[in-house]
Steps between C-alpha positions, in 0.01 A plus 500: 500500500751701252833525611643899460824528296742629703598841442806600240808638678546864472862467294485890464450563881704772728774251659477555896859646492622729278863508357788778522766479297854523652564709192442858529296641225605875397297657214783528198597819326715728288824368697446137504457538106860757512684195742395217253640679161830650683557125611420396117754782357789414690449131512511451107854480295310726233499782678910460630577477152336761341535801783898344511509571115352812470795630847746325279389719175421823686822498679732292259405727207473846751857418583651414167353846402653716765833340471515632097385863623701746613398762767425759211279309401276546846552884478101521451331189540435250798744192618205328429556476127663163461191352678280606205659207278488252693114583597467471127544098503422460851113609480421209306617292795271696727256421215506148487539466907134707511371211217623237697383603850128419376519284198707265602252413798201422204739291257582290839134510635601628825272800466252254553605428863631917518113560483336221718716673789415863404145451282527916506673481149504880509718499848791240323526707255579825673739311693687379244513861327647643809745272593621487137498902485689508859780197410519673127525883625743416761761290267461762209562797751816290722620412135507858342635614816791291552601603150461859613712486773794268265490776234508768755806344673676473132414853405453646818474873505416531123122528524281769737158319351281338732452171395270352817184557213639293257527260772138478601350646183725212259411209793127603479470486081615134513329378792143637332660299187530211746120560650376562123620121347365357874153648440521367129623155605178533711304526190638299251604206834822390229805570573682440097192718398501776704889561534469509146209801514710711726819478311267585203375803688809610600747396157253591238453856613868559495564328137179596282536876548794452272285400249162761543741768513567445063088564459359833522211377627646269794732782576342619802398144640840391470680817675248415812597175517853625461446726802312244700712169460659323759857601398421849480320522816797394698703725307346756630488412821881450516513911373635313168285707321426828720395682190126357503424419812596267856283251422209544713206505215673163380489366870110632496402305208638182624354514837145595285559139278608355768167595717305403222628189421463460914185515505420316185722213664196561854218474258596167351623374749127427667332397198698266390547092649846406599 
């Protein structure tokens, strides 16, 4: 008489007891992604160093500049006038902050483990835009401010301009500066390259006008870009130039490139492997 084989064990069967983790599991979203990149921006020396630069500049420079002016001088324009030269070094450390807050995770390949915690790549981006906007905004505004009220307490009662616009107008033109070269380091995931494209974008437009301006042809390219630079923008934000303008169709046009190159940075962002 055959003998049966005895029956394989079912490996893949329902245990008799199921198990609970002691962990409790809470479905993640937009403020688990805001908690991990505010604990990554103020936990890294870069960002110490470059926001403590760009007070040092704003300030340093602001105050240097009020102390060779005289209250005549503030007859017609804000006490925020002395900011506007140091804001003309110290965007390129908002700049290269807004590089380094995303490159600097791919060239150490912790974007790698950034995305195994949050696979939605869209959600550590937009994180990492506002927390950047909030920390850059809030500096640039405090900065600006504080060398409002040191000019005002120099030259106090020379000046009946308003100068709480310049304040939020002049903070918001750098921090979109700051959120542009973030959404290109995004793009380009190097930080030496894409520092390098944003000082481009802001530098060249301010230096080749001088030389479109000596062809007929280029004349009208080059006054644009004249009228649209960096320099100039803030300019006229700071009522440096009241003649043509306070510099809101400037501040349009940069938050319209820096939209665009937003949402180019969404777009690759998905298609591309880490």
């Amino acid at each position: 008489m055959q003998q049966q084989a005895a029956p394989a064990p079912n490996w893949q069967g329902t245990p008799g007891t199921s198990y609970t983790s002691p962990i409790p599991i809470t479905r993640t979203h937009l403020g688990h992604a805001l908690a991990s990149e505010w604990t990554k921006i103020k936990s890294v020396r870069s960002t110490m160093w470059t926001l403590g630069v760009f007070v040092l500049l704003v300030v340093g420079i602001g105050f240097l500049v009020a102390a060779q002016t005289t209250n005549e001088d503030f007859t017609d324009v804000p006490y925020t006038i002395p900011a506007f030269f140091g804001l003309i070094l110290g965007q390129i450390c908002l700049i290269t902050l807004g590089v380094l807050v995303v490159s600097s995770e791919y060239g150490t390949g912790m974007i790698r483990t950034t995305f195994t915690a949050s696979p939605q790549r869209y959600r550590v981006l937009t994180a990492k835009l506002m927390i950047f906007f909030v920390v850059a905004f809030v500096v640039s505004a405090l900065s600006i401010g504080v060398v409002g009220l040191i000019t005002s307490g120099m030259h106090g009662g020379s000046s009946d301009n308003e100068w709480g616009g310049t304040v939020l107008m002049g903070a918001l033109y750098v921090s979109l500066l700051g959120v542009l070269a973030l959404a290109v380091g995004s793009m380009l995931r190097h930080s030496a390259g894409a520092i390098t494209t944003m000082l481009g974008v802001v530098l060249v437009p301010a230096i080749l006008p001088a030389f479109l301006l000596m062809s007929e042809s280029m004349r009208t390219i080059g006054e644009k870009m004249m009228e649209y630079n960096a320099p100039n923008a803030l300019a006229r934000i700071f009522q440096l130039d009241n003649d043509n303008g306070n510099g809101s169709s400037q501040l349009v046009l940069l938050v319209g490139v820096t939209a665009a190159a937003i949402a180019g940075a969404y777009a690759l962002l998905e298609k591309r492997d880490v």
